[in-house]
N, C-alpha and C positions, 0 to 999 in steps of 0.2 A: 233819603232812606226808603228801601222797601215799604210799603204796606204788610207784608206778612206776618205772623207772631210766632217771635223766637219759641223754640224748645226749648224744654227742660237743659235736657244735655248741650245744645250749642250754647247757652248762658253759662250753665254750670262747667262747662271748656271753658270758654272763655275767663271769667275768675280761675280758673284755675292754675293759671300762667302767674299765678299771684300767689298759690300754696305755696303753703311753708313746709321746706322737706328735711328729711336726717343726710346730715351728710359724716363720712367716717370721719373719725380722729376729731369731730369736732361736739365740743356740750352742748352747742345748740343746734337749733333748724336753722336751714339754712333756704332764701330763695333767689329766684332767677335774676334779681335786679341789688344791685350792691346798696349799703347801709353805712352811715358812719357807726363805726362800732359796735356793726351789727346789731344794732337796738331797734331800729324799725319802728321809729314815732310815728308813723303815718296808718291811721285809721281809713278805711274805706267805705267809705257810704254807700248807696245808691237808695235815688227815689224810680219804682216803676209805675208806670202809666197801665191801665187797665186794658187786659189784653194784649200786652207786651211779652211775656214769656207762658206760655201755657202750663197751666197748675200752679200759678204764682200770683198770689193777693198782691191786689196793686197798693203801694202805699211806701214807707221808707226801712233800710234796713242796711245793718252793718255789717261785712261782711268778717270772718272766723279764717284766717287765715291757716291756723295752728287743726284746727277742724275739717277747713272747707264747709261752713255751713254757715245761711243764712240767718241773721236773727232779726225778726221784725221788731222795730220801734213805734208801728203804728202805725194812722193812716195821714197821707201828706199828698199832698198834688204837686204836678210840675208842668209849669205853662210857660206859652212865648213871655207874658209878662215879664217871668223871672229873669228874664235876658237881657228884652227890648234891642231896639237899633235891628242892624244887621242881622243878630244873629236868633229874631223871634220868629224869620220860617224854620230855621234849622230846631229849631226847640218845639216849631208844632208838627215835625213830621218826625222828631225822637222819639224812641218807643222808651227810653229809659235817661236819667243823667249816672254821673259818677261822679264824687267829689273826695277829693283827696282831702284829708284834714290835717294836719301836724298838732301831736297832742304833745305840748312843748314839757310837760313834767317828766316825759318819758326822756327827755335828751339832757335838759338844761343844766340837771347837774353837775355831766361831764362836759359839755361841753358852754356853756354858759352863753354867752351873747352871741357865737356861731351857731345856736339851735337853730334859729329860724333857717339861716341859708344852708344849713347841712338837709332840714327837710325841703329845702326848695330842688336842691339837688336830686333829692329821691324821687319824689314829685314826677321831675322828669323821667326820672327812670321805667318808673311805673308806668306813667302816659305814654312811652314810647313801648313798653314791653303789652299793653293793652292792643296799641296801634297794630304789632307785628303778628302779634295772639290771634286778632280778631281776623283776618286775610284767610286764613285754611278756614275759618268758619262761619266767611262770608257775615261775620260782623264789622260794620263801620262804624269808626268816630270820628268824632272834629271836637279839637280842642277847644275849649271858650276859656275868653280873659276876664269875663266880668259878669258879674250877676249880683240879684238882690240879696247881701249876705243878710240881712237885718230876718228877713222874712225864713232863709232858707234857716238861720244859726235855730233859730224856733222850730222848726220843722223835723229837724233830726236832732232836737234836743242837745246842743251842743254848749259849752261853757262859752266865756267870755273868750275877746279873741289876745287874752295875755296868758290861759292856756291853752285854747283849740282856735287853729288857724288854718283860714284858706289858704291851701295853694293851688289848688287846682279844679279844673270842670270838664268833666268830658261828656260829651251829650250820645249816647251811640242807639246802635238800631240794626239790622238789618240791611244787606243790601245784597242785589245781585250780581248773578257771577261775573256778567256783561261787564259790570261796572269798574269793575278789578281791572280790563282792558285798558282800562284810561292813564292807569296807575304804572303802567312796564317801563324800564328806562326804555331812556331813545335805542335806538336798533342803529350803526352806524354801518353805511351799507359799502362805504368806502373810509381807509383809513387818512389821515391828515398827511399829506408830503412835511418832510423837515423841509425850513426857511431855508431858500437859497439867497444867500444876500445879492449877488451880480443878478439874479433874475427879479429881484423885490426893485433892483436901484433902475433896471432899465422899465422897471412897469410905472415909477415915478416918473421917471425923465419925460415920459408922454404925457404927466397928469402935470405935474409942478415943477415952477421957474428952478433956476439949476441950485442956487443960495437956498434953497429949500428944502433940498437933499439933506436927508442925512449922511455923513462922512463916514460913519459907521453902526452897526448894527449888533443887538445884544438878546440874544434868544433866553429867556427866563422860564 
């Protein structure tokens, strides 16, 4: 990640790929990433790091989809600790985390022992619509698998994990536009020839004994 410190407004874009909007013919908001029945059990956290988005007390906060507005829970820190292994340079050069939570009362009654994996699914949705979000706004994430739940469940005030559940961690930040460069598919600067099987069998017959040909060939 950048060194920089995000804006107001390029933070506040970036969540915002996560408002909840009207959509016609329908009674509820509707957002950008699908829901089992529309219910939207998953809660968004983030802890930020001081000096992370400008005009923003560093500390933990839920985000207001229905609003778009933040609401601070207080003050919480987010270090490599939290992570360890692999991923505690990527946590001391995050300006922020994100944690997805599944607040299982909101699901469980319709859908009962599928609540967890229906919010595992959204989960995804979200991390990938954050991913896609944050590229026009020169925000970066990387996903993490694991961290200190014991420490963080304290930190954002969270229930026990049989009704608030990890599924996810997104550590993000800033980055620059350079860096987007890394990221373009491959450029193919010639297209592939279709197999010619007589020219694949005489490019064999130079490499391997003749019993070692194939007799025929099957393009998939």
């Amino acid at each position: 990640f950048a060194g920089r410190t995000l804006t107001m407004a390029e933070f506040g874009g970036w969540l915002g790929c996560l408002q909840a909007m009207p959509v016609d013919n329908s009674p509820i908001a509707k957002r950008l990433y699908p829901s089992a029945g529309s219910l939207y059990p998953i809660r968004i956290y983030a802890i930020v790091k001081p000096n992370a988005v400008e005009g923003l007390e560093p500390g933990a906060y839920v985000y207001d989809p229905l609003t778009h507005h933040l609401a601070r829970l207080g003050d919480a820190s987010l270090t490599p600790e939290d992570f360890g292994g692999t991923n505690s340079q990527i946590a001391q050069s995050a300006k922020l985390g994100i944690f997805l939570i599944g607040h299982l009362p909101a699901i469980r009654p319709l859908y009962g022992d599928w609540a967890r994996d229906a919010c595992l699914l959204e989960a995804g949705y979200i991390g990938q619509t954050l991913a896609q979000s944050g590229l026009a706004l020169n925000i970066g994430s990387c996903a993490i698998g694991s961290l200190n739940e014991v420490a963080m469940r304290h930190r954002l005030g969270l229930a026990d994990d049989t009704a608030d559940v990890f599924l996810h961690t997104v550590l993000a930040g800033p980055i620059e536009p350079v860096q987007q460069q890394r990221w373009q598919p491959m450029q193919l600067t010639r297209l592939a020839r279709p197999l010619d099987p007589a020219s694949l069998r005489d490019w064999l017959k130079d490499r391997l004994p003749e019993y070692m040909i194939p007799a025929a060939f099957v393009v998939l």
